[in-house]
Each structure stands twice: as C-alpha cells, then as structure tokens.
mmCIF file as gemmi writes it, N, C-alpha and C atoms, coordinates in Angstrom:
data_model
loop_
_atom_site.group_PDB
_atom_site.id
_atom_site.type_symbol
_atom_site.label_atom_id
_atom_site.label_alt_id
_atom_site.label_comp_id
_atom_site.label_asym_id
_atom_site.label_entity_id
_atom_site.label_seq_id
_atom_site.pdbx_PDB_ins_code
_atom_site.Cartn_x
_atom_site.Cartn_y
_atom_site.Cartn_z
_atom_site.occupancy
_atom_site.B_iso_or_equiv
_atom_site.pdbx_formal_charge
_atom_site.auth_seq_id
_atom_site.auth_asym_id
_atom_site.pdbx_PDB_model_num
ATOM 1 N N . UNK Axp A 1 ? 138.766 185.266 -131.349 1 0 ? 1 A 1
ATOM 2 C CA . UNK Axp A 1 ? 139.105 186.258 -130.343 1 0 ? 1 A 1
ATOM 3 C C . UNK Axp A 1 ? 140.611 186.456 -130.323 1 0 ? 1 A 1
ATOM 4 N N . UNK Axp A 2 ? 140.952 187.628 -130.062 1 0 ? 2 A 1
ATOM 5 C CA . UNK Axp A 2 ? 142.618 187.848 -130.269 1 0 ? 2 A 1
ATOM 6 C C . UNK Axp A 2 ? 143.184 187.822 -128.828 1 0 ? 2 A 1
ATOM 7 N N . UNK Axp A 3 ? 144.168 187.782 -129.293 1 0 ? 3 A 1
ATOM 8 C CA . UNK Axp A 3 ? 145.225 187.63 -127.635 1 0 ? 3 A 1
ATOM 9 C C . UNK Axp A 3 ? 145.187 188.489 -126.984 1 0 ? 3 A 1
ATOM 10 N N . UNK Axp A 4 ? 145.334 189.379 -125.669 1 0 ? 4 A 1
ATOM 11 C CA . UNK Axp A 4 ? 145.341 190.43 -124.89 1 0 ? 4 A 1
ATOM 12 C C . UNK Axp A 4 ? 146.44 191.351 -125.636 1 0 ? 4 A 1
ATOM 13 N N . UNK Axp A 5 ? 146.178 192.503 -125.305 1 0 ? 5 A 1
ATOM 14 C CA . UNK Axp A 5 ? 147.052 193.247 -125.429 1 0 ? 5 A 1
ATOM 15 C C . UNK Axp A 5 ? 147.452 194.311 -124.703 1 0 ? 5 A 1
ATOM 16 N N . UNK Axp A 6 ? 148.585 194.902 -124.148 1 0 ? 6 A 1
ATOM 17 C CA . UNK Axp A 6 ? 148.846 195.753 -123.481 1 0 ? 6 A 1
ATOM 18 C C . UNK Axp A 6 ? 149.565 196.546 -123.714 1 0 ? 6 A 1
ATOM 19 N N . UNK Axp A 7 ? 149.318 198.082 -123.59 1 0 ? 7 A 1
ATOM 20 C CA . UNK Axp A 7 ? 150.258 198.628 -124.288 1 0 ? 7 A 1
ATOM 21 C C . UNK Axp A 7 ? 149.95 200.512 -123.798 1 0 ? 7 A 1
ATOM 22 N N . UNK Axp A 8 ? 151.641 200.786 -122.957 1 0 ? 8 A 1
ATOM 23 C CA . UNK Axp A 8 ? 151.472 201.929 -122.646 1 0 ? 8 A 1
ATOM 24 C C . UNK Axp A 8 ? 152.521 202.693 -123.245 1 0 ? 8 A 1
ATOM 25 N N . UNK Axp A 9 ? 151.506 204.238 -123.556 1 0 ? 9 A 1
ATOM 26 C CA . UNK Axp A 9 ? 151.938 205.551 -123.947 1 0 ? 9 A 1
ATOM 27 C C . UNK Axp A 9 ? 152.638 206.378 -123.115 1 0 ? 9 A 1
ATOM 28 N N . UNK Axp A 10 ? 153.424 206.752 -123.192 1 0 ? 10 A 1
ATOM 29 C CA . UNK Axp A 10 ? 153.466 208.357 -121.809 1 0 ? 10 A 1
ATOM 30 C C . UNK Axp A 10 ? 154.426 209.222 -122.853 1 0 ? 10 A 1
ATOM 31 N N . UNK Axp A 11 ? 153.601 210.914 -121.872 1 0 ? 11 A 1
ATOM 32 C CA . UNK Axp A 11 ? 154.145 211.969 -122.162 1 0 ? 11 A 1
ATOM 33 C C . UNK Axp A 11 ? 154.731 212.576 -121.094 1 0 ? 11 A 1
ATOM 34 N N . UNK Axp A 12 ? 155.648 212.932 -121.499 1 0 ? 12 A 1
ATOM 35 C CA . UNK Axp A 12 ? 156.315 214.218 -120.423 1 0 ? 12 A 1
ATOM 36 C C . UNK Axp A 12 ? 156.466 214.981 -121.04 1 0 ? 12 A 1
ATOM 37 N N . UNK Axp A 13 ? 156.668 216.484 -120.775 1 0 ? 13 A 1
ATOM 38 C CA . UNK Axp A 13 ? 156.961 217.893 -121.168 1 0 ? 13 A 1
ATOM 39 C C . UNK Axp A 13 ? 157.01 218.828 -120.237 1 0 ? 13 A 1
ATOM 40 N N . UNK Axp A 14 ? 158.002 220.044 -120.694 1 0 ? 14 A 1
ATOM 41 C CA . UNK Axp A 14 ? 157.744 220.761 -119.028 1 0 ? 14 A 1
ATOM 42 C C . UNK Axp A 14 ? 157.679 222.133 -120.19 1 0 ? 14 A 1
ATOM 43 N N . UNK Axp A 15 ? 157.139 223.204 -119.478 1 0 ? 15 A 1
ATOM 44 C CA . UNK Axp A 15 ? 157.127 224.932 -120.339 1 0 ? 15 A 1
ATOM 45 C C . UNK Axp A 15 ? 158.071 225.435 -119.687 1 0 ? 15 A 1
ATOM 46 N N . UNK Axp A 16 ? 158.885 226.205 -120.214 1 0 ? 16 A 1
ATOM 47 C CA . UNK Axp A 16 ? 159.193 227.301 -119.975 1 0 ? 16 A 1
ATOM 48 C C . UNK Axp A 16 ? 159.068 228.776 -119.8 1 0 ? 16 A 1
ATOM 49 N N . UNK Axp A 17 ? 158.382 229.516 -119.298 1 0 ? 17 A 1
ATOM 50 C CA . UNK Axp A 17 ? 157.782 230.825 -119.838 1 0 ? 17 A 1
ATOM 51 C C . UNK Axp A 17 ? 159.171 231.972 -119.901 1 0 ? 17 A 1
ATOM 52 N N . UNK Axp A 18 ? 159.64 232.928 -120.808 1 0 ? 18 A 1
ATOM 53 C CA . UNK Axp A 18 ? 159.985 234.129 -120.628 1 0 ? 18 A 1
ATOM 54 C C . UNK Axp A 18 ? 160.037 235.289 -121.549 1 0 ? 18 A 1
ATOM 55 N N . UNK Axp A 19 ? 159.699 236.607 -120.902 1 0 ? 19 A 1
ATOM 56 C CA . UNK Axp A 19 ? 159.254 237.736 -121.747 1 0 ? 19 A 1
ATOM 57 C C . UNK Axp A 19 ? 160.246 238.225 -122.785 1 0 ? 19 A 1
ATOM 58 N N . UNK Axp A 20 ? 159.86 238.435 -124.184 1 0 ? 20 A 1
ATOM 59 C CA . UNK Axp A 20 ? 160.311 238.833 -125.283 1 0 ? 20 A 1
ATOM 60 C C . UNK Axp A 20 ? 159.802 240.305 -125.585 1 0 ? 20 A 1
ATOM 61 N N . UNK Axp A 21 ? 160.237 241.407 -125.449 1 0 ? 21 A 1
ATOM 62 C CA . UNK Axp A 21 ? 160.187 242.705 -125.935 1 0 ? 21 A 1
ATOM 63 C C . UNK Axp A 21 ? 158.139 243.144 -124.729 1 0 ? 21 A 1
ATOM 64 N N . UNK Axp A 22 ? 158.385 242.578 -123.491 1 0 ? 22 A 1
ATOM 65 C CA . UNK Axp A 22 ? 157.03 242.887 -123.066 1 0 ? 22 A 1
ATOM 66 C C . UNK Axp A 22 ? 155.819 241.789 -123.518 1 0 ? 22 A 1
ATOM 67 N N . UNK Axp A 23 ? 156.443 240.93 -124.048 1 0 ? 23 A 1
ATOM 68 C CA . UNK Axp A 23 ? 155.414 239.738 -124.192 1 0 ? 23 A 1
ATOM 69 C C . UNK Axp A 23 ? 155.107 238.285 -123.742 1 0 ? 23 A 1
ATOM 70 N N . UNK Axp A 24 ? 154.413 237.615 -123.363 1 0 ? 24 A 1
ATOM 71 C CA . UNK Axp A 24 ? 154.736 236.12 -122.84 1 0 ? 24 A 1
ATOM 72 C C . UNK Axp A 24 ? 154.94 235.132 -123.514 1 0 ? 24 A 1
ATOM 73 N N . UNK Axp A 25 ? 156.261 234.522 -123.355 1 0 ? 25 A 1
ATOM 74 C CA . UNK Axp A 25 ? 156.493 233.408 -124.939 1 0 ? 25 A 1
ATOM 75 C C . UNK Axp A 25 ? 156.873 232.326 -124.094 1 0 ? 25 A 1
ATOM 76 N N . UNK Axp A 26 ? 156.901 231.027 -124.644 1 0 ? 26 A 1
ATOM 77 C CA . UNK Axp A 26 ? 156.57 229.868 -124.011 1 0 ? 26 A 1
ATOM 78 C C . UNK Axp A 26 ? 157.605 228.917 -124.824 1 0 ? 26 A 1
ATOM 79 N N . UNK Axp A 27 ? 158.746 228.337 -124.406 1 0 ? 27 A 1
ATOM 80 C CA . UNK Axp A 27 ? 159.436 227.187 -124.977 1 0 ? 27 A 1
ATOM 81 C C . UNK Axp A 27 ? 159.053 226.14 -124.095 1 0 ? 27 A 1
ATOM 82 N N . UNK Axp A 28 ? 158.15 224.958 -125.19 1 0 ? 28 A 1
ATOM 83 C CA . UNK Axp A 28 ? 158.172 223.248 -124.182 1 0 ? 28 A 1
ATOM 84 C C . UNK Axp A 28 ? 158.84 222.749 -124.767 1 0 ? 28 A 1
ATOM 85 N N . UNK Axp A 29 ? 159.654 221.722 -124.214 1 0 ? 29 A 1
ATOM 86 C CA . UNK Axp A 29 ? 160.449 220.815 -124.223 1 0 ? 29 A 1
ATOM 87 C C . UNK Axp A 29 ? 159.499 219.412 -123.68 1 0 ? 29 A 1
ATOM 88 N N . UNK Axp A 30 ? 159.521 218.439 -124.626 1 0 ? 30 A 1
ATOM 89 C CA . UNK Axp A 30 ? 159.197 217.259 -124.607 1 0 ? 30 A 1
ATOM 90 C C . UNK Axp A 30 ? 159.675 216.089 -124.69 1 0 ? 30 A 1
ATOM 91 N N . UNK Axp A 31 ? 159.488 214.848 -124.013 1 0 ? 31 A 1
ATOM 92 C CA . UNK Axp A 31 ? 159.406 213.598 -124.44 1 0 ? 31 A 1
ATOM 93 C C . UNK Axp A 31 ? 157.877 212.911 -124.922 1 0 ? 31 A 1
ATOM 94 N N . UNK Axp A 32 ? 158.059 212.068 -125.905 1 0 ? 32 A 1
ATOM 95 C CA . UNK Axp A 32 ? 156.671 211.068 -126.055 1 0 ? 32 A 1
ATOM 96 C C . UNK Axp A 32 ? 157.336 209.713 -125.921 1 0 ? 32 A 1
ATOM 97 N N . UNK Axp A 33 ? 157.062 208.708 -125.081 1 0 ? 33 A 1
ATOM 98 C CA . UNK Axp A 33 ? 157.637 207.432 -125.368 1 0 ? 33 A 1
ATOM 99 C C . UNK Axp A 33 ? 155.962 206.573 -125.762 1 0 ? 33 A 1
ATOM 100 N N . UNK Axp A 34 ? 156.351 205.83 -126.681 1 0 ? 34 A 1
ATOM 101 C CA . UNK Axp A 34 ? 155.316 204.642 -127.628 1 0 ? 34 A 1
ATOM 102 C C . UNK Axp A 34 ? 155.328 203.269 -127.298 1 0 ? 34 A 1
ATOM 103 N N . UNK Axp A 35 ? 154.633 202.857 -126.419 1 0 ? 35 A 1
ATOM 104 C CA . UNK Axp A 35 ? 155.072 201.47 -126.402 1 0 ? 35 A 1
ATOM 105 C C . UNK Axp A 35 ? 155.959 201.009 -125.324 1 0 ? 35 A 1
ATOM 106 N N . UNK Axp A 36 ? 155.771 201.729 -124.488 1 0 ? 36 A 1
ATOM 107 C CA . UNK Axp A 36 ? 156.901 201.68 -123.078 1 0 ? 36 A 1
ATOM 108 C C . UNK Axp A 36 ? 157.031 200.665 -122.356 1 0 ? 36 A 1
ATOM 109 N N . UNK Axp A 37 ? 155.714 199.413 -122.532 1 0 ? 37 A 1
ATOM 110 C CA . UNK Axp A 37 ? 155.736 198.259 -121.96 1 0 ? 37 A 1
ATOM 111 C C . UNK Axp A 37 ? 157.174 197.437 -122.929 1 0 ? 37 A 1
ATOM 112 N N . UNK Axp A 38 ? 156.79 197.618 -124.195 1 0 ? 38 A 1
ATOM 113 C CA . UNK Axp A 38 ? 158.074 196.884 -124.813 1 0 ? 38 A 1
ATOM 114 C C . UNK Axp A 38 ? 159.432 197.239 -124.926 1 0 ? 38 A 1
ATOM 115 N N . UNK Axp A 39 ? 159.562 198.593 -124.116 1 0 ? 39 A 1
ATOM 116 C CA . UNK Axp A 39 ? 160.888 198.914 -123.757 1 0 ? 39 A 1
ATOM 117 C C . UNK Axp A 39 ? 161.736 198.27 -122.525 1 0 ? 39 A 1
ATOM 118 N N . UNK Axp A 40 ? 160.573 197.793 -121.805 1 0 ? 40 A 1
ATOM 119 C CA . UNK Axp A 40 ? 160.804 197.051 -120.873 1 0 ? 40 A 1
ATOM 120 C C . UNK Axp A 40 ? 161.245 195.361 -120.842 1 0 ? 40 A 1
ATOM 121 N N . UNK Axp A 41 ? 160.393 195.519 -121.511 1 0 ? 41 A 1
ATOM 122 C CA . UNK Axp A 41 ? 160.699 193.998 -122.196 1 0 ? 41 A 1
ATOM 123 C C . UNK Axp A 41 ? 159.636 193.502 -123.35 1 0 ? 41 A 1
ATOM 124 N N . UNK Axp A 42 ? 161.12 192.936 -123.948 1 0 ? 42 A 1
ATOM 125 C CA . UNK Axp A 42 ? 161.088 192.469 -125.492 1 0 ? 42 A 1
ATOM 126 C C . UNK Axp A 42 ? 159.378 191.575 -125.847 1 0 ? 42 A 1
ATOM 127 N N . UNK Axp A 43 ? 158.997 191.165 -125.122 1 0 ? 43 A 1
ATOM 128 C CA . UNK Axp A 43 ? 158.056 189.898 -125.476 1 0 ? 43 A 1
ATOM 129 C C . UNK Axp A 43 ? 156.921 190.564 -124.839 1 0 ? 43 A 1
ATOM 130 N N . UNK Axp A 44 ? 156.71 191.499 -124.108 1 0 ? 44 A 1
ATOM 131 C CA . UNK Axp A 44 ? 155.447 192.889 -123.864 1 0 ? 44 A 1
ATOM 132 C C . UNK Axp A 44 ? 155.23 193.898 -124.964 1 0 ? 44 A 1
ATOM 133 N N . UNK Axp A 45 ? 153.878 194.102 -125.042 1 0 ? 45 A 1
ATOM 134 C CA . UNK Axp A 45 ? 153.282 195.231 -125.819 1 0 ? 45 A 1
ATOM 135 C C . UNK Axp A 45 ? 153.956 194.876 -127.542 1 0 ? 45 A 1
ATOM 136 N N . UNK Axp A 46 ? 153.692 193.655 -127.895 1 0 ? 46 A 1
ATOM 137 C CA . UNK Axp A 46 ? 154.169 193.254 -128.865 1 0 ? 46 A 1
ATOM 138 C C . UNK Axp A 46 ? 152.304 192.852 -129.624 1 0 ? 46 A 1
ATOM 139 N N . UNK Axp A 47 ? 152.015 192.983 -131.03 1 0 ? 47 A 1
ATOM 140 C CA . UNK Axp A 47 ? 151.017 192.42 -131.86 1 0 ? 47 A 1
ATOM 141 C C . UNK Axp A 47 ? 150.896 191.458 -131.943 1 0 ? 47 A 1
ATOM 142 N N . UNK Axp A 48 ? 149.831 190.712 -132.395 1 0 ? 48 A 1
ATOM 143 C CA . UNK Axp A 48 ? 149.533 189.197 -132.462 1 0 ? 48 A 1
ATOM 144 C C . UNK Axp A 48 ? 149.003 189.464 -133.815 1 0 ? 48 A 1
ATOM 145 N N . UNK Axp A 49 ? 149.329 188.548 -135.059 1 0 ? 49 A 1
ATOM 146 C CA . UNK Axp A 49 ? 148.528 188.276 -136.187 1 0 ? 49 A 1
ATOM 147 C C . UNK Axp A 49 ? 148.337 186.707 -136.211 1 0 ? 49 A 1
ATOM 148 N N . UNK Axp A 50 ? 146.925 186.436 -136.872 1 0 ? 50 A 1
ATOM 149 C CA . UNK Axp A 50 ? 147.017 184.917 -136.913 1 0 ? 50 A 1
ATOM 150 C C . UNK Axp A 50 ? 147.815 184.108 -138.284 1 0 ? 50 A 1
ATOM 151 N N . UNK Axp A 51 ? 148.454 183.288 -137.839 1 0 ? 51 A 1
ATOM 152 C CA . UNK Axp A 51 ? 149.325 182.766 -139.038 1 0 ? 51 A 1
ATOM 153 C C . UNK Axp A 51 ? 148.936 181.849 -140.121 1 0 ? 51 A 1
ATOM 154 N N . UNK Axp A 52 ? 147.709 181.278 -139.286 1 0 ? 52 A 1
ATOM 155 C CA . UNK Axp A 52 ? 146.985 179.73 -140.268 1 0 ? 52 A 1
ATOM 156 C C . UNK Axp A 52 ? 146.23 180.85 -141.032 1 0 ? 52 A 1
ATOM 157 N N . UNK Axp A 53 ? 146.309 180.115 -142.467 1 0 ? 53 A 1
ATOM 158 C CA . UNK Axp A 53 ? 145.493 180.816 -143.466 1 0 ? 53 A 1
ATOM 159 C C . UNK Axp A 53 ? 144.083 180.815 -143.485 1 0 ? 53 A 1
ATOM 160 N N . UNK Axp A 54 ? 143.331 179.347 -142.995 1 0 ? 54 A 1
ATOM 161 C CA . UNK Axp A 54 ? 141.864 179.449 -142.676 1 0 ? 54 A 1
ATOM 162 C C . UNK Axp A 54 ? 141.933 178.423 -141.276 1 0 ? 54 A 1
ATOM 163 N N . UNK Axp A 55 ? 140.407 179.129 -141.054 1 0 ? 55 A 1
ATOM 164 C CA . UNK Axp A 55 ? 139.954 178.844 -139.524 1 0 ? 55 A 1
ATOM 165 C C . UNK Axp A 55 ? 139.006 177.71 -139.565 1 0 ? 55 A 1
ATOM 166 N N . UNK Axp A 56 ? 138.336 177.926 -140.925 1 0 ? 56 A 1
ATOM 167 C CA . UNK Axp A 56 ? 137.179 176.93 -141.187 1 0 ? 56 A 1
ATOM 168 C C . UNK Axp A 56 ? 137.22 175.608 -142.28 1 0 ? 56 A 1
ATOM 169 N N . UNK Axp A 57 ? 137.12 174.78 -142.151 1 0 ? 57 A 1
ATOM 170 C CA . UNK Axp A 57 ? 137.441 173.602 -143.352 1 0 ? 57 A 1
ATOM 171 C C . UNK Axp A 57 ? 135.934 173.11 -143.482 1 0 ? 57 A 1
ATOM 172 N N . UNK Axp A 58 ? 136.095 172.687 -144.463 1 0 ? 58 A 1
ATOM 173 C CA . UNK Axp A 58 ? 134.638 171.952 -145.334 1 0 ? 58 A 1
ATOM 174 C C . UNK Axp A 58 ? 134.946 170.502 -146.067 1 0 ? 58 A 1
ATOM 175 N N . UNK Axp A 59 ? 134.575 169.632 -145.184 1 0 ? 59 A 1
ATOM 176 C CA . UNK Axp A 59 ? 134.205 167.959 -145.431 1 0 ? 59 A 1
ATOM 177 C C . UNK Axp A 59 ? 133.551 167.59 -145.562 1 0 ? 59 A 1
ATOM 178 N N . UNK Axp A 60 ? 133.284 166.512 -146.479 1 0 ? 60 A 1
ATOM 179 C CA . UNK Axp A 60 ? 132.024 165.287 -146.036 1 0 ? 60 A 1
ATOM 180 C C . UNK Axp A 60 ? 130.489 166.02 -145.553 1 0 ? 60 A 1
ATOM 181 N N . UNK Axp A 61 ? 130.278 167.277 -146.101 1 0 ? 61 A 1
ATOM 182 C CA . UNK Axp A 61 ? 128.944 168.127 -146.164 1 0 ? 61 A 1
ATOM 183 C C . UNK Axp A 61 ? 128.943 169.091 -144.699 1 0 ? 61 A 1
ATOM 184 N N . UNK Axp A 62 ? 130.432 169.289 -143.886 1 0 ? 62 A 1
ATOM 185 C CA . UNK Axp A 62 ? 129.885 169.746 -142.436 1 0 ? 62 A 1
ATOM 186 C C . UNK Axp A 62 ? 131.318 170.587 -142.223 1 0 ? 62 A 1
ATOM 187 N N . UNK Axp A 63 ? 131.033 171.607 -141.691 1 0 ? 63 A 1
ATOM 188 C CA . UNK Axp A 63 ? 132.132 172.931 -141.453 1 0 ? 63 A 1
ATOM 189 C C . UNK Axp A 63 ? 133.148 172.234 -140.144 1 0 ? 63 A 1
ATOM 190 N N . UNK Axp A 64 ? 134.294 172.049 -140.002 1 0 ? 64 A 1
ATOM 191 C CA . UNK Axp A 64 ? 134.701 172.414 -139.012 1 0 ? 64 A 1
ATOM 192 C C . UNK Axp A 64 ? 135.52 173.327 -139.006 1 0 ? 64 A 1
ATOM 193 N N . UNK Axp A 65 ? 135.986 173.848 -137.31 1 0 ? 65 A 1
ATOM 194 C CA . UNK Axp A 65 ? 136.597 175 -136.782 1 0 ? 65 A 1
ATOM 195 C C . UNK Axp A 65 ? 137.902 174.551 -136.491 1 0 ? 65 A 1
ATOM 196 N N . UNK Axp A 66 ? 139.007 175.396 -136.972 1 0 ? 66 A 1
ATOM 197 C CA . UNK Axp A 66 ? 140.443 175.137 -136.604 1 0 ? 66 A 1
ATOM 198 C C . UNK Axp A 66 ? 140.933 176.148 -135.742 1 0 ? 66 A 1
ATOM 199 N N . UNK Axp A 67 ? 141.143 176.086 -134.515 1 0 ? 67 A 1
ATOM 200 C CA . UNK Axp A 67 ? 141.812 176.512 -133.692 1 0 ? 67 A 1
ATOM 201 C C . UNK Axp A 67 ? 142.988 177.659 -134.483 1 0 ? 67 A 1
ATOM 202 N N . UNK Axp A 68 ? 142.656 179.343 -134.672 1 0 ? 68 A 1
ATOM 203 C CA . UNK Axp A 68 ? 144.069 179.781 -134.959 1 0 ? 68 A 1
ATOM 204 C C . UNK Axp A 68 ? 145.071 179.488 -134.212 1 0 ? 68 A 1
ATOM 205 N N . UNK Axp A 69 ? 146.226 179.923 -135.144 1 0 ? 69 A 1
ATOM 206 C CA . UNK Axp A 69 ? 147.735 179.999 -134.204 1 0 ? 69 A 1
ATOM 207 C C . UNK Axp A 69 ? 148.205 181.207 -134.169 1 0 ? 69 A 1
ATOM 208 N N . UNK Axp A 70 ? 148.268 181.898 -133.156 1 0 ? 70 A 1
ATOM 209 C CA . UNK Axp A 70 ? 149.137 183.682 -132.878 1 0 ? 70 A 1
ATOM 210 C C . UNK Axp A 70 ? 150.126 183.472 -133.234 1 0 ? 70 A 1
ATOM 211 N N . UNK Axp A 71 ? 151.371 184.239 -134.172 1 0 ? 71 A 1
ATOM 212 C CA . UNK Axp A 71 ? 152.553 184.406 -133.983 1 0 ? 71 A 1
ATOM 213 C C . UNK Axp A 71 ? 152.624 186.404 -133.914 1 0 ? 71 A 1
ATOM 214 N N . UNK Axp A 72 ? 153.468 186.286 -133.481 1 0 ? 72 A 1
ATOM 215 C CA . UNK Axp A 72 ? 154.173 187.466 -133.043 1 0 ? 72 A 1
ATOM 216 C C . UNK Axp A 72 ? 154.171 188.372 -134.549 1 0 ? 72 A 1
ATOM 217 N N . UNK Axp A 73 ? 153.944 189.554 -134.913 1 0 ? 73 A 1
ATOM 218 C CA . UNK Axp A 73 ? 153.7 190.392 -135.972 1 0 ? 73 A 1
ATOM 219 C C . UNK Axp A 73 ? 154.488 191.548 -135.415 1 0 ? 73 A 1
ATOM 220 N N . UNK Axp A 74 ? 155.839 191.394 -135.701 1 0 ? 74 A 1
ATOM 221 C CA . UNK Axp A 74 ? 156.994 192.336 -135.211 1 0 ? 74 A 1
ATOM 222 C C . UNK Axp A 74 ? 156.875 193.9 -136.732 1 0 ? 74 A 1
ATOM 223 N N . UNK Axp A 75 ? 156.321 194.249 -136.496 1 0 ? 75 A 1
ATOM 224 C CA . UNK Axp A 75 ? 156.513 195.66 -136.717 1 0 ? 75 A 1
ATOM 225 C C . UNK Axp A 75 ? 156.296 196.907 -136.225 1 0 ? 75 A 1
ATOM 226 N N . UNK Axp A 76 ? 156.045 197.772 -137.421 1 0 ? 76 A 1
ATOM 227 C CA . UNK Axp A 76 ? 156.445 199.6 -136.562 1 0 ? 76 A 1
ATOM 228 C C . UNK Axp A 76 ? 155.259 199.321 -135.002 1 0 ? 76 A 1
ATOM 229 N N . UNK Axp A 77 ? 154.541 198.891 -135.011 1 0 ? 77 A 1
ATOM 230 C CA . UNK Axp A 77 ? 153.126 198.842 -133.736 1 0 ? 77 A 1
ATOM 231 C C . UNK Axp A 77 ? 153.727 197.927 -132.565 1 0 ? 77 A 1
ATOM 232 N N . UNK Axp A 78 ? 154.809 196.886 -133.064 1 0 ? 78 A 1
ATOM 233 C CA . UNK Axp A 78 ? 155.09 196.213 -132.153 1 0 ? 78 A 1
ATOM 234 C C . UNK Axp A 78 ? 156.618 196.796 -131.214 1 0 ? 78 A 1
ATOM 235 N N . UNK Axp A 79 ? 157.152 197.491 -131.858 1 0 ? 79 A 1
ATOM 236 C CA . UNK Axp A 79 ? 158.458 198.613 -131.592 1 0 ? 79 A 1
ATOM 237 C C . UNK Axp A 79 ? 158.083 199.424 -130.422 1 0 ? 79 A 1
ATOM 238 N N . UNK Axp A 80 ? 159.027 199.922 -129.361 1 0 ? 80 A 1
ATOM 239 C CA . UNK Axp A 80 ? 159.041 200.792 -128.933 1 0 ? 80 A 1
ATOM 240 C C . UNK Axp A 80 ? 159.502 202.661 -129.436 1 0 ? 80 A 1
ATOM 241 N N . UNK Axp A 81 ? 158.813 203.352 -129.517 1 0 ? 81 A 1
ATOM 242 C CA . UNK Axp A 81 ? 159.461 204.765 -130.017 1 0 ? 81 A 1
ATOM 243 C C . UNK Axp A 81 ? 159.547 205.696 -129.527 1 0 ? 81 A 1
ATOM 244 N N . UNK Axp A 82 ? 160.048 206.382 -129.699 1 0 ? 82 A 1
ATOM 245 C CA . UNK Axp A 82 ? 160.607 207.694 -128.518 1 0 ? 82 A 1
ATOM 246 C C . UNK Axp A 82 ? 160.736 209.049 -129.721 1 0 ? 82 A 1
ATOM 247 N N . UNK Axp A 83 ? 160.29 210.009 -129.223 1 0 ? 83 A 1
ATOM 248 C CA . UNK Axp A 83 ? 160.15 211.432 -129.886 1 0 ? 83 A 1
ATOM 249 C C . UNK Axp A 83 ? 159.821 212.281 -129.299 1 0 ? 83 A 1
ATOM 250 N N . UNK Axp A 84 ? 161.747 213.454 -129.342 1 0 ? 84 A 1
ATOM 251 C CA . UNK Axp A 84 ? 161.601 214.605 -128.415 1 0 ? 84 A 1
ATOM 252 C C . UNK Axp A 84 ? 161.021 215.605 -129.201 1 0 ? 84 A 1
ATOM 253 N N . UNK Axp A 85 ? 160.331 216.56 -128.754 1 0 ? 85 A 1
ATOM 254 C CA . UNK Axp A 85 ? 159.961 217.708 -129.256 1 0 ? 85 A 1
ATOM 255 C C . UNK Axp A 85 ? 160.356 218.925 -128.659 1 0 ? 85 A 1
ATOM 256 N N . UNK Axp A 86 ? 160.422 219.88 -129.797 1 0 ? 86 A 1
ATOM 257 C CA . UNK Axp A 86 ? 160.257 221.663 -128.785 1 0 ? 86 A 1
ATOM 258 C C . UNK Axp A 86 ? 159.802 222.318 -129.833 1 0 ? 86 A 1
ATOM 259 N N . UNK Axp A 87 ? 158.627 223.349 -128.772 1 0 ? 87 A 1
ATOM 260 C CA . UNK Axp A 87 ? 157.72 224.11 -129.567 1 0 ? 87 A 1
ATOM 261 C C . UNK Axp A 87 ? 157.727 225.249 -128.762 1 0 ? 87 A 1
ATOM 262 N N . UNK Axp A 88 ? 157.903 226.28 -129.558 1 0 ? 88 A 1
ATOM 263 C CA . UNK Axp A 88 ? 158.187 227.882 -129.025 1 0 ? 88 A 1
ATOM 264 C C . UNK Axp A 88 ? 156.582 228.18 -129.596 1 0 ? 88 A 1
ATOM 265 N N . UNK Axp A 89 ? 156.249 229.181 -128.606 1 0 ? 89 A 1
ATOM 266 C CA . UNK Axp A 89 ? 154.843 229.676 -128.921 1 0 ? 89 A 1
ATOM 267 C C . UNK Axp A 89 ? 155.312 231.115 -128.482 1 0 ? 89 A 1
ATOM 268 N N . UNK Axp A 90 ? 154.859 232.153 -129.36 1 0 ? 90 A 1
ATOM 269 C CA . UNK Axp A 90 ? 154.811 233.646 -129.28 1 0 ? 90 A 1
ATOM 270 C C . UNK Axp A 90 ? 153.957 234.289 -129.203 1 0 ? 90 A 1
C-alpha cells in the first residue's frame, strides 16, 4: 500500500469581453498553479517511490515479507508549477 497523497490544483482566469468591427471577442487571462500544496511547503504534495528492491525473500522452502521503505521521488510530479496563459477568441 502506498503512502497518502495530497495534492492540489487550482485555476484562476478572468474574460474580458470587447467589440471588434460589431463583433464579440473575448481575451482570458490566466493562471494554472500545479501542486500548490508543495508551494506551501517543501515536504507536502511530494511522491513516494519504494526504494528496497524486493518485498519478498525466499528461504529454507517459505516466502517472507519485507516491509518497503518510501523515500521521497523528487521530480517533475513532485515540483510545484505555475503557467500563465492568454487566449483571444474571435
């Protein structure tokens, strides 16, 4: 079973509407933030991969179970990201 995870998205954007030659045209302006719990802090909304190579060992004719170990799997998923946008619609 893997470790909890938490992990929030948000959007903001606002429209603009105004008329071009008698027509309705629309500039939004956006934010997307990715991962906003780990903007908050470093050790939130971070990945877990397991680090031990196996879980299961084989002795003396009988399986046992090894407890994984989580370490922290710092990449692009574990990052916070931010991306403004603007989109004109005509």
């Amino acid at each position: 079973l893997a470790p909890w995870h938490n992990r929030l998205d948000m959007k903001v954007c606002q429209e603009i509407y105004f008329d071009v030659k008698g027509r309705r045209t629309t500039l939004e302006l956006g934010v997307d933030l990715v991962n906003a719990t780990n903007l908050l802090n470093s050790n939130w909304g971070t990945y877990k991969q397991i680090s031990s190579q196996t879980i299961l060992e084989y002795a003396n004719g009988k399986y046992s179970f090894k407890e994984p170990k989580w370490n922290v799997y710092n990449n692009l998923l574990s990052a916070w990201q931010l991306l403004l946008h603007v989109r004109y619609s005509f």
